[in-house]
C-alpha atoms as one frame of an Amber mdcrd trajectory, in Angstrom:
protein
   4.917  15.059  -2.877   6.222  13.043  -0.069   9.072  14.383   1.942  10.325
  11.054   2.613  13.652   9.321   0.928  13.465   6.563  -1.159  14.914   3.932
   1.441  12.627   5.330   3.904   9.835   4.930   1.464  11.459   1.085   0.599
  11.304   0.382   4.845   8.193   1.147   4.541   6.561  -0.705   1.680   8.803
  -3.710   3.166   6.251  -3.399   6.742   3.405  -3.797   5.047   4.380  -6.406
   2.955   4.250  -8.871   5.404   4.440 -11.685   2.843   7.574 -10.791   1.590
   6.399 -11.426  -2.071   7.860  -7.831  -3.110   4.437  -6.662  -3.342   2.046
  -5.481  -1.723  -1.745  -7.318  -1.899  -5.119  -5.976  -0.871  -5.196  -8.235
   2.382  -1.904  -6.518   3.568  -3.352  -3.371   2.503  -6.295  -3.815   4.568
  -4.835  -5.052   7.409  -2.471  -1.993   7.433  -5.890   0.423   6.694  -7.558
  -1.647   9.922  -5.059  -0.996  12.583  -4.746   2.688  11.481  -8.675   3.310
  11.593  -9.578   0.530  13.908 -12.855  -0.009  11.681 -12.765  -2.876   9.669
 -15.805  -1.473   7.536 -14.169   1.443   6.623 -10.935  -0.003   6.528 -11.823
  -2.437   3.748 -13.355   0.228   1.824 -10.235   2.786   2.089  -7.979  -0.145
   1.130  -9.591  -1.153  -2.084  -9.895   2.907  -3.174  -6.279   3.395  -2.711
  -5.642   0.055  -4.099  -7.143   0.629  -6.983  -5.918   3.968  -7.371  -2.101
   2.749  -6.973  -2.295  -0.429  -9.245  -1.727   1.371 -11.805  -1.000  -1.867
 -14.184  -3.818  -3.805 -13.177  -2.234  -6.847 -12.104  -3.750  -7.175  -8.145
  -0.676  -6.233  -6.743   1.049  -3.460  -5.820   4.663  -2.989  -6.931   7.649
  -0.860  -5.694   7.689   1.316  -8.478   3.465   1.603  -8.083   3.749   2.146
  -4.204   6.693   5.120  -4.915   4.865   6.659  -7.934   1.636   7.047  -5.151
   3.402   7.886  -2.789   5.175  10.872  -4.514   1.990  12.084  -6.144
């Protein structure tokens, strides 16, 4: 369970959607993954296993709700 607040958790889903759609993509996902590992390899494959893991709907984007409901888990 995260030890982080909601609005904290909100700031944070905001950064890495760099868009601003309101969701969060698999490109912004991987670009997040490949300046934390610095390995675009194993960044892309990291991204698309927590992507799929967090989407829970299916839709190719990841929503609020989805992102809090991960990150709580």
């Amino acid at each position: 369970m995260s030890n982080f607040s909601d609005a904290q958790l909100k700031e944070a889903f905001n950064a890495i959607d760099t868009d601003g759609s309101g969701f969060i993509n698999g490109q912004e996902l991987e670009k997040l993954y490949a300046q934390v590992l610095g390995d675009n390899a194993k960044a892309k494959t990291a991204a698309e296993y927590v992507f799929h893991q967090t989407d829970k709907n299916h839709d190719n984007k990841i929503s609020f709700d989805e992102f809090l409901q991960g990150m709580k888990s």
